[in-house]
N, C-alpha and C positions, 0 to 999 in steps of 0.2 A: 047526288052529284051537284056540288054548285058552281055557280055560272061560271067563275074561270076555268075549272075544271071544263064543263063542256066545249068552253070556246076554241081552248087547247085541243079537246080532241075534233074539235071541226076543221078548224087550220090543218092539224098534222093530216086529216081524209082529206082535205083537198088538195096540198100538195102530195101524197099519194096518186090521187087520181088524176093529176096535174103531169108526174113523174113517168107515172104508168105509159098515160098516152104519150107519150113522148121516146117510149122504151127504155127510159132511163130507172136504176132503182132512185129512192128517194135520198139512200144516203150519196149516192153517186153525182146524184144533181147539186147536193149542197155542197159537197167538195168542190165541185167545177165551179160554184156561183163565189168561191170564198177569193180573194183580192190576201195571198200568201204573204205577198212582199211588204204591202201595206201593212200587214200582223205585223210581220219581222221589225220592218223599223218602227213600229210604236212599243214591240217589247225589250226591244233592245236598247241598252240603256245608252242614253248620251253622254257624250263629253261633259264632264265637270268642270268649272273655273276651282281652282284649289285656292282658299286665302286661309289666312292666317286663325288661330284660333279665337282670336278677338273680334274680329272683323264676321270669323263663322256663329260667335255666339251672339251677335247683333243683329245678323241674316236671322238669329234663331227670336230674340224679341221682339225685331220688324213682323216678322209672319205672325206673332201672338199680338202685340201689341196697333199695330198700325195699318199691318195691310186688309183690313175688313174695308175700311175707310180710304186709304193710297193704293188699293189695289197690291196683287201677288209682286213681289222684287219692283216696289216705287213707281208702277209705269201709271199709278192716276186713275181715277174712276171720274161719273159723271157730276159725283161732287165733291170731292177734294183732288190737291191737285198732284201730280206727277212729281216724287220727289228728285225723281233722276235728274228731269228738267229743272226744277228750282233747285239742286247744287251743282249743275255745270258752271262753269265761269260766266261771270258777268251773272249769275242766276238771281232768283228772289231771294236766296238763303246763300250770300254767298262766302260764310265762311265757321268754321268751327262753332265761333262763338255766338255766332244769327243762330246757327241750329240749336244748339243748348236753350238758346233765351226761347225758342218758341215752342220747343217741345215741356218746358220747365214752365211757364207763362201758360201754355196752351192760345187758342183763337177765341175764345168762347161767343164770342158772337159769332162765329161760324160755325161755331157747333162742336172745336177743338177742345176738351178736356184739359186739363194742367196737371199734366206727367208726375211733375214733383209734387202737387197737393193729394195726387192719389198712390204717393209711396215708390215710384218708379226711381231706383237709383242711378247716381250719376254715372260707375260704373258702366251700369247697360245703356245709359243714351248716348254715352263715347262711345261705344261699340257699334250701337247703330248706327252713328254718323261715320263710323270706320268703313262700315257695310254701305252703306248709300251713296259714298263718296266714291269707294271703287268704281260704283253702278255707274254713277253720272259721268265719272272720266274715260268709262268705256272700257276698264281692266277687268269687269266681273258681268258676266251676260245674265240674261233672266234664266232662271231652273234653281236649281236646287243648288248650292255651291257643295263643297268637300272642304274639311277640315285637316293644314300640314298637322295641326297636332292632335 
Protein backbone atom coordinates (compact mmCIF):
# COMPACT_ATOMS: atom_id res chain seq x y z
CA UNK A 1 0.00 0.00 0.00
CA UNK A 2 1.58 3.44 -0.67
CA UNK A 3 1.59 6.22 1.43
CA UNK A 4 -1.59 8.06 -0.14
CA UNK A 5 -3.31 5.17 0.03
CA UNK A 6 -2.65 4.72 3.88
CA UNK A 7 -3.16 8.29 4.63
CA UNK A 8 -6.66 7.82 3.15
CA UNK A 9 -7.42 5.15 5.06
CA UNK A 10 -6.33 6.78 8.39
CA UNK A 11 -8.44 9.90 7.85
CA UNK A 12 -11.50 7.82 6.61
CA UNK A 13 -10.78 5.48 10.67
CA UNK A 14 -10.65 8.71 12.19
CA UNK A 15 -13.57 10.34 11.05
CA UNK A 16 -15.11 6.96 11.67
CA UNK A 17 -14.19 6.96 15.07
CA UNK A 18 -14.91 10.62 15.30
CA UNK A 19 -18.57 9.74 13.83
CA UNK A 20 -19.01 6.84 16.09
CA UNK A 21 -18.59 8.74 19.31
CA UNK A 22 -20.62 11.21 18.49
CA UNK A 23 -23.70 8.49 17.41
CA UNK A 24 -23.63 9.90 14.10
CA UNK A 25 -22.87 7.32 11.06
CA UNK A 26 -20.07 8.71 9.07
CA UNK A 27 -22.03 9.33 5.91
CA UNK A 28 -24.56 11.20 8.12
CA UNK A 29 -22.14 13.59 9.47
CA UNK A 30 -20.84 14.56 6.20
CA UNK A 31 -24.26 15.32 4.74
CA UNK A 32 -25.01 17.64 7.97
CA UNK A 33 -21.26 19.23 7.57
CA UNK A 34 -22.08 20.05 3.59
CA UNK A 35 -23.02 24.22 3.16
CA UNK A 36 -26.14 22.85 0.21
CA UNK A 37 -26.98 26.28 -0.82
CA UNK A 38 -23.59 27.35 -1.22
CA UNK A 39 -23.25 24.14 -3.84
CA UNK A 40 -26.57 25.36 -5.48
CA UNK A 41 -25.25 28.81 -6.42
CA UNK A 42 -21.80 27.92 -7.51
CA UNK A 43 -23.48 25.14 -9.79
CA UNK A 44 -25.98 27.05 -11.03
CA UNK A 45 -25.18 28.92 -13.84
CA UNK A 46 -25.12 32.81 -14.03
CA UNK A 47 -26.54 35.37 -15.91
CA UNK A 48 -24.84 35.95 -19.13
CA UNK A 49 -24.20 39.46 -20.72
CA UNK A 50 -25.27 38.42 -24.45
CA UNK A 51 -23.11 40.56 -27.25
CA UNK A 52 -22.90 40.35 -30.56
CA UNK A 53 -20.99 37.81 -32.39
CA UNK A 54 -18.03 40.16 -33.08
CA UNK A 55 -17.55 41.59 -30.01
CA UNK A 56 -18.13 37.42 -28.58
CA UNK A 57 -15.29 36.40 -30.97
CA UNK A 58 -12.82 39.15 -29.34
CA UNK A 59 -14.00 38.06 -25.65
CA UNK A 60 -12.91 34.64 -27.50
CA UNK A 61 -9.01 36.27 -28.63
CA UNK A 62 -8.85 38.38 -25.43
CA UNK A 63 -8.93 35.15 -23.20
CA UNK A 64 -6.17 33.44 -25.77
CA UNK A 65 -4.44 36.15 -26.56
CA UNK A 66 -4.13 38.89 -23.59
CA UNK A 67 -5.61 37.74 -20.60
CA UNK A 68 -2.49 35.55 -19.16
CA UNK A 69 -0.96 39.17 -18.87
CA UNK A 70 -4.59 41.81 -18.35
CA UNK A 71 -5.83 39.20 -16.41
CA UNK A 72 -9.59 37.11 -17.11
CA UNK A 73 -12.34 39.94 -18.81
CA UNK A 74 -9.44 43.17 -18.74
CA UNK A 75 -9.60 43.60 -14.92
CA UNK A 76 -5.31 43.97 -14.64
CA UNK A 77 -2.85 41.87 -13.03
CA UNK A 78 0.26 43.02 -10.85
CA UNK A 79 1.90 43.85 -14.03
CA UNK A 80 0.07 44.94 -16.86
CA UNK A 81 -2.66 47.10 -16.57
CA UNK A 82 -6.52 46.89 -16.45
CA UNK A 83 -7.80 47.39 -19.77
CA UNK A 84 -11.40 48.05 -18.66
CA UNK A 85 -9.78 51.00 -16.97
CA UNK A 86 -7.54 52.44 -19.68
CA UNK A 87 -10.72 52.40 -22.28
CA UNK A 88 -13.07 54.15 -20.11
CA UNK A 89 -13.23 57.87 -21.12
CA UNK A 90 -10.77 60.24 -20.46
CA UNK A 91 -8.67 56.64 -20.22
CA UNK A 92 -4.88 55.85 -21.31
CA UNK A 93 -6.39 54.15 -24.55
CA UNK A 94 -8.73 56.45 -25.29
CA UNK A 95 -10.16 55.58 -28.46
CA UNK A 96 -10.29 52.90 -31.37
CA UNK A 97 -7.33 54.03 -32.97
CA UNK A 98 -4.79 54.22 -29.44
CA UNK A 99 -6.05 50.69 -29.15
CA UNK A 100 -4.95 49.40 -32.72
CA UNK A 101 -1.71 51.45 -32.53
CA UNK A 102 -0.64 49.57 -29.17
CA UNK A 103 -1.80 46.26 -29.60
CA UNK A 104 -0.26 46.48 -33.52
CA UNK A 105 3.24 48.45 -32.02
CA UNK A 106 3.14 46.35 -28.85
CA UNK A 107 5.17 48.03 -25.43
CA UNK A 108 8.12 46.13 -25.83
CA UNK A 109 10.03 47.77 -23.21
CA UNK A 110 7.42 46.65 -20.97
CA UNK A 111 7.35 43.50 -21.96
CA UNK A 112 4.39 44.04 -24.66
CA UNK A 113 4.78 41.87 -27.84
CA UNK A 114 3.60 43.43 -31.35
CA UNK A 115 0.38 41.79 -32.24
CA UNK A 116 0.83 42.62 -35.83
CA UNK A 117 4.68 41.36 -36.17
CA UNK A 118 3.49 38.01 -34.57
CA UNK A 119 0.53 37.44 -37.28
CA UNK A 120 -2.51 38.64 -35.13
CA UNK A 121 -5.05 40.01 -37.63
CA UNK A 122 -6.76 43.15 -37.68
CA UNK A 123 -10.01 41.55 -37.91
CA UNK A 124 -9.47 40.03 -34.40
CA UNK A 125 -7.92 43.13 -32.66
CA UNK A 126 -11.33 45.18 -33.94
CA UNK A 127 -13.05 42.58 -32.04
CA UNK A 128 -11.16 42.78 -29.12
CA UNK A 129 -11.50 46.36 -28.85
CA UNK A 130 -15.38 45.60 -29.48
CA UNK A 131 -15.27 43.24 -26.40
CA UNK A 132 -13.07 45.56 -24.06
CA UNK A 133 -15.00 48.54 -24.96
CA UNK A 134 -18.38 47.01 -23.79
CA UNK A 135 -16.35 46.12 -20.51
CA UNK A 136 -15.05 49.63 -19.85
CA UNK A 137 -18.43 51.33 -20.50
CA UNK A 138 -20.01 48.86 -18.14
CA UNK A 139 -22.46 47.07 -20.93
CA UNK A 140 -20.78 43.59 -20.50
CA UNK A 141 -19.87 42.35 -16.73
CA UNK A 142 -16.74 39.92 -16.00
CA UNK A 143 -17.78 35.93 -16.71
CA UNK A 144 -18.09 34.33 -19.64
CA UNK A 145 -20.41 36.40 -22.20
CA UNK A 146 -23.09 34.40 -24.65
CA UNK A 147 -23.08 34.78 -28.28
CA UNK A 148 -26.84 36.58 -30.26
CA UNK A 149 -25.25 34.72 -33.12
Amino acid sequence: MNIVTRLAVRIAGAAAVLAAGLGVAPEAAAQADADWSAYRKQVQEAPRDTIDAGAYSGWKQYELNCARCHGEYGVGTSFAPALVASLKDKGTVPDQAAFVSVVCQGRKEKGMPSWCELGLEMDKIMNMYAYLKLRADGKVHAGRPASKG
